[in-house]
C-alpha positions as semicolon CSV with decimal commas, in nm:
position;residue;x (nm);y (nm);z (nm)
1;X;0,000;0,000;0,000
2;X;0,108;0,335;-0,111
3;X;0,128;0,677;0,108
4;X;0,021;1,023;-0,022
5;X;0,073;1,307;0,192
6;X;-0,220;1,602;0,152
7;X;-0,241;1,910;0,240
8;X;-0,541;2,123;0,246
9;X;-0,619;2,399;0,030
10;X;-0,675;2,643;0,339
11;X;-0,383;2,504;0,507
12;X;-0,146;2,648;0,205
13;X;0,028;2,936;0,384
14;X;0,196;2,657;0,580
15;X;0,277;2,518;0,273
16;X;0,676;2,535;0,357
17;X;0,632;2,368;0,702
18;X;0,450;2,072;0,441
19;X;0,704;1,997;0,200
20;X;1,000;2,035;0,533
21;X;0,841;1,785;0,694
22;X;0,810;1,494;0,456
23;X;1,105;1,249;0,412
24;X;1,023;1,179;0,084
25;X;1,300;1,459;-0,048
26;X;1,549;1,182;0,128
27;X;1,623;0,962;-0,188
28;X;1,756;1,251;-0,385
29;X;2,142;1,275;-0,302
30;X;2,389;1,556;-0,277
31;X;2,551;1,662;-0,675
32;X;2,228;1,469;-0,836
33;X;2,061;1,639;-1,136
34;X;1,664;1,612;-1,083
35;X;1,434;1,724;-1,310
36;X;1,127;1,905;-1,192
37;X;0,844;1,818;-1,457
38;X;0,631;2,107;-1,463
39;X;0,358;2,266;-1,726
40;X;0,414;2,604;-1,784
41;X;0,066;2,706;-1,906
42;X;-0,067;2,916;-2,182
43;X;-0,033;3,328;-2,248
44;X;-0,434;3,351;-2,264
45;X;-0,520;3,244;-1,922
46;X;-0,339;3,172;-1,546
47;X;-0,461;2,838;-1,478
48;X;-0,123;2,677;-1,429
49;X;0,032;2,610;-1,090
50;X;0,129;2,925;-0,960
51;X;0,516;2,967;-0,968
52;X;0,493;3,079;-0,573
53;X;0,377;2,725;-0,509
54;X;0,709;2,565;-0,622
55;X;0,940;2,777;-0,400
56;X;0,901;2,558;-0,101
57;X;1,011;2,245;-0,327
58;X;1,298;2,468;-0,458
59;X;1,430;2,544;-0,128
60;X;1,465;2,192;-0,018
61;X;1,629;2,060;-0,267
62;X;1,809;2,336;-0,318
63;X;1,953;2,244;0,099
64;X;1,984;1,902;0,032
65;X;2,259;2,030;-0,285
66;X;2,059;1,900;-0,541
67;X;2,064;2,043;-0,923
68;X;1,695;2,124;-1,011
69;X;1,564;2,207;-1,401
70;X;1,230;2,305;-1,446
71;X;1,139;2,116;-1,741
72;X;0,866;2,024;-1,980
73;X;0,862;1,964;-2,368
74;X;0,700;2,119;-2,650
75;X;0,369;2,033;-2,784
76;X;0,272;1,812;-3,075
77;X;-0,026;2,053;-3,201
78;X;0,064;2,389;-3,412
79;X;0,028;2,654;-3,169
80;X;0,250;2,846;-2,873
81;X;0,445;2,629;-2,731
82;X;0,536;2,390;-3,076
83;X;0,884;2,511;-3,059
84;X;1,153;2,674;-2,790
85;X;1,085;3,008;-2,826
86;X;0,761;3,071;-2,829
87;X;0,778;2,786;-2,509
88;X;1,021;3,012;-2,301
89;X;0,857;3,350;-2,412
90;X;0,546;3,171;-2,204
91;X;0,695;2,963;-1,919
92;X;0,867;3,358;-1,812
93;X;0,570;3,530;-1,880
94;X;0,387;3,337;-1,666
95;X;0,648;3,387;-1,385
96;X;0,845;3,077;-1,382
97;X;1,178;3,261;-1,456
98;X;1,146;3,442;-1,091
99;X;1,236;3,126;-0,930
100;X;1,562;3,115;-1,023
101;X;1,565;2,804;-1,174
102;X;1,696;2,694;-1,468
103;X;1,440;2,599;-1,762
104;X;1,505;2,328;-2,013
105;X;1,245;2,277;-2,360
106;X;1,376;1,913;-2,395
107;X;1,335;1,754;-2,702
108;X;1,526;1,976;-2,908
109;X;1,378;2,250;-3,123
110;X;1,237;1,992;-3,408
111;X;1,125;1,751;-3,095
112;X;1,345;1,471;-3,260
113;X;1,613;1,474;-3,015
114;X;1,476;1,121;-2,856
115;X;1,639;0,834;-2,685
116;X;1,407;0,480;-2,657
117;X;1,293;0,242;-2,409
118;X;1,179;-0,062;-2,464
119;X;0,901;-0,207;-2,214
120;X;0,659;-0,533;-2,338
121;X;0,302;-0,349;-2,356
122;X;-0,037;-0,374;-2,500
123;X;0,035;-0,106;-2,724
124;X;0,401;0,036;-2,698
125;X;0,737;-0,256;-2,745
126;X;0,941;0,100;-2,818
127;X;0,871;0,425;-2,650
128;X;1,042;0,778;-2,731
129;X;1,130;1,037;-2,458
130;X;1,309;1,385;-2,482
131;X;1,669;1,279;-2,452
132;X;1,773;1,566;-2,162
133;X;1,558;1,316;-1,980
134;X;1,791;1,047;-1,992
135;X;2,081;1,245;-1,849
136;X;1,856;1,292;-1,560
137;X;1,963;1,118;-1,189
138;X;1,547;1,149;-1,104
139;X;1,200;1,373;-1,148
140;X;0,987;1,522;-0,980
141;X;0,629;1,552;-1,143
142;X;0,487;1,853;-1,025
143;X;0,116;1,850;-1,200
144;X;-0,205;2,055;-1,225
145;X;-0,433;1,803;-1,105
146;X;-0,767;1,890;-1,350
147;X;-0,996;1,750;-1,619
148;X;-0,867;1,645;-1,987
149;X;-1,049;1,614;-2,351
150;X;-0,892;1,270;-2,381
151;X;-0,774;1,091;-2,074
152;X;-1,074;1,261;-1,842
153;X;-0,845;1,377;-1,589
154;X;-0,463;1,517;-1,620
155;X;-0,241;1,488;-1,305
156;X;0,112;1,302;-1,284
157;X;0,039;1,008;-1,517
158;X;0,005;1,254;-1,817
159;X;0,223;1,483;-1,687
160;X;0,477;1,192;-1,737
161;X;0,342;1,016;-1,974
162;X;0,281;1,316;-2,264
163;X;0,480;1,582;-2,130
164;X;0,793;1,354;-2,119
165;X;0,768;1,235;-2,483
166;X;0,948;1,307;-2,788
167;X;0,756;1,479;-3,094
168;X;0,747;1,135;-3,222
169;X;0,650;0,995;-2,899
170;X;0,348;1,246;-2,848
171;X;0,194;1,157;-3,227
172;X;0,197;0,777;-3,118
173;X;0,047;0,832;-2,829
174;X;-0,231;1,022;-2,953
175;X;-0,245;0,837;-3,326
176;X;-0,247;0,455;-3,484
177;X;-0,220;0,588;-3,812
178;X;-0,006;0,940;-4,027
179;X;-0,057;1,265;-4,070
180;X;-0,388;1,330;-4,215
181;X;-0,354;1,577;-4,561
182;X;-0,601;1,835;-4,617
183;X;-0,585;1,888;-5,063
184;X;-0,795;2,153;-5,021
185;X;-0,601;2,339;-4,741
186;X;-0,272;2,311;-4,913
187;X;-0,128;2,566;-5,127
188;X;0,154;2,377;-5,260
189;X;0,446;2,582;-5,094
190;X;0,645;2,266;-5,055
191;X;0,738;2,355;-4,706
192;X;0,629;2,007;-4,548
193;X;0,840;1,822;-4,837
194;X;1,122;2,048;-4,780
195;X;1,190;1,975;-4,393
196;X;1,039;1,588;-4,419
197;X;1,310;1,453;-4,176
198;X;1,250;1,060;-4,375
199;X;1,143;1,215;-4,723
200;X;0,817;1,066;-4,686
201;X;0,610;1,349;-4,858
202;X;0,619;1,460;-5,238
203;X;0,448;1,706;-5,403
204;X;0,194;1,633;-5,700
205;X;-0,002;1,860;-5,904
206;X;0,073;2,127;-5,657
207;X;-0,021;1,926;-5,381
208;X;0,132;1,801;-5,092
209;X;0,126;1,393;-5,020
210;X;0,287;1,135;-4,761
211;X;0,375;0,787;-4,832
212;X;0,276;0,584;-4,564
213;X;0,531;0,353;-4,609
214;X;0,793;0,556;-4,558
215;X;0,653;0,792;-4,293
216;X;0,804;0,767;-3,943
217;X;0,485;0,922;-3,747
218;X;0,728;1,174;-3,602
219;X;0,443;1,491;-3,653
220;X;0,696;1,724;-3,802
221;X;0,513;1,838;-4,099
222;X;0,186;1,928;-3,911
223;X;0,454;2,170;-3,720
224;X;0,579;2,298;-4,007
225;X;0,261;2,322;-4,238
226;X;0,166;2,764;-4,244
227;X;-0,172;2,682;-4,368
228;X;-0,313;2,413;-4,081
229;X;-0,291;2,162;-4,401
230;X;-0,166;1,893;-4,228
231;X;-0,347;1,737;-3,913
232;X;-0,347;1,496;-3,579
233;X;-0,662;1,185;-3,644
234;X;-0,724;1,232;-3,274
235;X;-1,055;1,006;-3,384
236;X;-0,872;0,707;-3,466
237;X;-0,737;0,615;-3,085
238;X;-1,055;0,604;-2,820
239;X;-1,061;0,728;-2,484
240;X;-0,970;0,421;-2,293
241;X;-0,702;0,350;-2,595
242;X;-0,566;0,662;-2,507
243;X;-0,524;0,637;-2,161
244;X;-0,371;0,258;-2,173
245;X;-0,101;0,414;-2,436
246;X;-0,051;0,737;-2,154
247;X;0,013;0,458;-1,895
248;X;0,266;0,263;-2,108
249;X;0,429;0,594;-2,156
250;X;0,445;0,713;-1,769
251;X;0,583;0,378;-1,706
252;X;0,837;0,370;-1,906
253;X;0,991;0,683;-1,839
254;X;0,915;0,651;-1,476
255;X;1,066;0,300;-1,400
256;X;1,363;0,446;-1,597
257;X;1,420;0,639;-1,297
258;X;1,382;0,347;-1,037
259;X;1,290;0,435;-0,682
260;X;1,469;0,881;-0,782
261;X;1,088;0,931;-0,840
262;X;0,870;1,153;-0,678
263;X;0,489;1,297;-0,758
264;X;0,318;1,696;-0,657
265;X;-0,040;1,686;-0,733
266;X;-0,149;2,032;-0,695
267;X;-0,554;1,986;-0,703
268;X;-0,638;2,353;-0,770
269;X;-0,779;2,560;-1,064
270;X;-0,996;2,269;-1,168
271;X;-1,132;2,279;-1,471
272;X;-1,311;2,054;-1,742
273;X;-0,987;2,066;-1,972
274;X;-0,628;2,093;-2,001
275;X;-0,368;2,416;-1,968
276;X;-0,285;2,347;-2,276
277;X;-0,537;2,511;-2,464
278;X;-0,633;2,898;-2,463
279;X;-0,969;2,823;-2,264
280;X;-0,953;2,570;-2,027
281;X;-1,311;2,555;-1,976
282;X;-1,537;2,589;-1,656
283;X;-1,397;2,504;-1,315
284;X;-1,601;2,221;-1,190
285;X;-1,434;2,218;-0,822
286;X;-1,345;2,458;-0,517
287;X;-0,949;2,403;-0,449
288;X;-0,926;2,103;-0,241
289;X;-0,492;2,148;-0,163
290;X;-0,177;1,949;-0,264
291;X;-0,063;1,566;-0,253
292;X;0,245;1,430;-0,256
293;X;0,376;1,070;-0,292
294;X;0,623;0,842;-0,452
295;X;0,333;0,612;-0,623
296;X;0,206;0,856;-0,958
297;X;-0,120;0,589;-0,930
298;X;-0,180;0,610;-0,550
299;X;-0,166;1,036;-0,593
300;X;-0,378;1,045;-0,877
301;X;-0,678;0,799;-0,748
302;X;-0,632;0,958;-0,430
303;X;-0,673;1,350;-0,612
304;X;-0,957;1,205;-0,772
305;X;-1,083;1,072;-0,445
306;X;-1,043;1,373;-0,336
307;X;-1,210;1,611;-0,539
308;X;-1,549;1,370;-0,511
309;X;-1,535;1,361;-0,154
310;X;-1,530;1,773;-0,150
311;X;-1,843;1,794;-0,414
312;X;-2,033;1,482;-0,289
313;X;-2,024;1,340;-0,655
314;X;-1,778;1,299;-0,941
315;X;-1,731;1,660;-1,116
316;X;-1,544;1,453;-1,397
317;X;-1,778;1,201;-1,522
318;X;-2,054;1,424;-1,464
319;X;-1,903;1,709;-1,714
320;X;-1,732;1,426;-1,983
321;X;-1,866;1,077;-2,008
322;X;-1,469;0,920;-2,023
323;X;-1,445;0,668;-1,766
324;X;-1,130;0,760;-1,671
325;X;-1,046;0,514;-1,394
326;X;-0,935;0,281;-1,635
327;X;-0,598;0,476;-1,641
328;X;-0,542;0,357;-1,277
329;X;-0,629;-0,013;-1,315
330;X;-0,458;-0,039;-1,582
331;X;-0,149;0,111;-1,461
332;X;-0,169;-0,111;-1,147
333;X;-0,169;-0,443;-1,357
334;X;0,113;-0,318;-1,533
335;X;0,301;-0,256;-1,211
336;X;0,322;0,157;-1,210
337;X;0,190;0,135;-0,862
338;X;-0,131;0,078;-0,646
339;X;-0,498;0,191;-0,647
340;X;-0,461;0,100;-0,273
341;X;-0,328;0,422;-0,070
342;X;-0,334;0,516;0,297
343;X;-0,357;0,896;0,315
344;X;-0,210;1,119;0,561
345;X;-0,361;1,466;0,607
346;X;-0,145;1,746;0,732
């Protein structure tokens, strides 16, 4: 049985005296580089974890003599975020840059610097991660604990699972098939043929094409695309194929990292979708406070838990119809950790 720590929301301003007190800190050593897996947000709204929040976690680690990296990788979809820059011009507008940590956009700029791990799942035998993240002694997942168009709910298992993959990594995950082309989108600029990193698309009659049998699902045409020509088939993986392919994903990277693991649900700011986009949607919760634990399945049940116990019924399934438990029983039988959890209130 698993332990996650909690502290309530209107306990926060002895948030430091929290994170002092728990042990968990212990496994990181002296001269270790951790990475501190974090989601900087979007420009068009403040939903993301407040940087403020992170300053106790900063400070111990920072005692203990530990190298810290706030860290998260670019996005698959064409937007902010898709590449470096417009990524940092957001993580230090939203304040993350007043911590005085360093930030590192892993991946690369074209999201193709990867490194594989093999694990034997449903899904996945080959998995691609950000390759900074391999350098890494351990993590710390520090998530927005809130709903998700996909998965139903986002906490540390996505936060792991997408957030640690490479560009290639983040199409299979969301995609059993290419690129979709758009013919009447495309203006036949060539651009996507051009920067093909496996010369799997040629142009014909103006028009842009991929050959399937060449194409290595690594997303970087619908990147580079100016017209929106070339797209994500979110339709063709289901909800509860999703989530098994986000667990096979957190466990890989997250076993990499043996027992240098740790988990910071922050269950505030919840709303009915991601940070990712520019509207995140309705909150469906008061703040219910922050978990910690060293089992990403125990901490995300137990935010779940959490948030139902506050509102009396589940704010999730009533706003989405995704049954998004499956993520945790799934993860359990794959041996990411334990739907069973004692917790320990603060």
């Amino acid at each position: 049985m698993a332990y996650v720590y909690f502290l309530p929301f209107e306990k926060f301003d002895r948030i430091e005296e929290f994170f002092n007190g728990l042990n968990l800190f212990d496994i990181f050593r002296s001269g270790e580089k951790v990475g501190l897996k974090i989601h900087f947000g979007n420009s068009k709204h403040k939903n993301q974890i407040p940087p403020f929040y992170i300053i106790p976690i900063r400070n111990k680690l920072k005692e203990k003599n530990i190298f810290q990296v706030l860290t998260d990788t670019n996005v698959l979809y064409k937007g902010e975020r898709d590449d470096t820059f417009s990524h940092l011009e957001v993580a230090y507008n939203n304040g993350f840059g007043e911590l005085g940590i360093p930030i590192l956009i892993a991946g690369g700029f074209n999201g193709d610097y990867e490194f594989e791990i093999e694990i034997e799942g449903k899904h996945f035998k080959k998995l691609y991660f950000a390759k900074e993240y391999k350098e890494f002694d351990g993590m710390i997942a520090i998530s927005h604990f809130k709903g998700h168009m996909l998965s139903g709910i986002g906490g540390t298992i996505k936060n792991m699972g997408m957030g640690c993959a490479s560009r290639k990594g983040k199409f299979h995950l969301h995609s059993n098939i290419t690129p979709v082309f758009n013919s009447s989108l495309c203006k036949g600029c060539g651009k996507c043929e051009r920067e093909c990193l496996f010369n799997a698309i040629y142009m014909k009659d103006k028009k842009a094409f991929v050959n399937k049998e060449k194409c290595k699902g690594c997303a970087w045409c619908i990147h580079v695309c100016p017209y929106g020509a070339i797209s994500i088939p979110w339709s063709s993986v289901s909800p509860t194929q999703f989530q098994e392919r986000l667990v096979e994903y957190a466990y890989g990277i997250i076993k990499h990292y043996k027992n240098k693991f740790l988990a910071v649900n922050f269950i505030i700011n919840i709303t009915s979708d991601c940070d990712c986009v520019s509207n995140p949607g309705k909150k469906l919760s008061k703040d219910v406070g922050v978990c910690v634990s060293d089992d990403p399945v125990s901490i995300d049940k137990c935010s779940a838990d959490l948030i139902k116990e506050v509102n009396g019924y589940d704010v999730f399934l009533k706003f989405r119809d995704i049954d998004y438990t499956h993520q945790f029983y799934y993860a359990e039988k794959l041996g990411l950790g334990s739907t069973e959890y004692k917790l320990i209130t603060f």
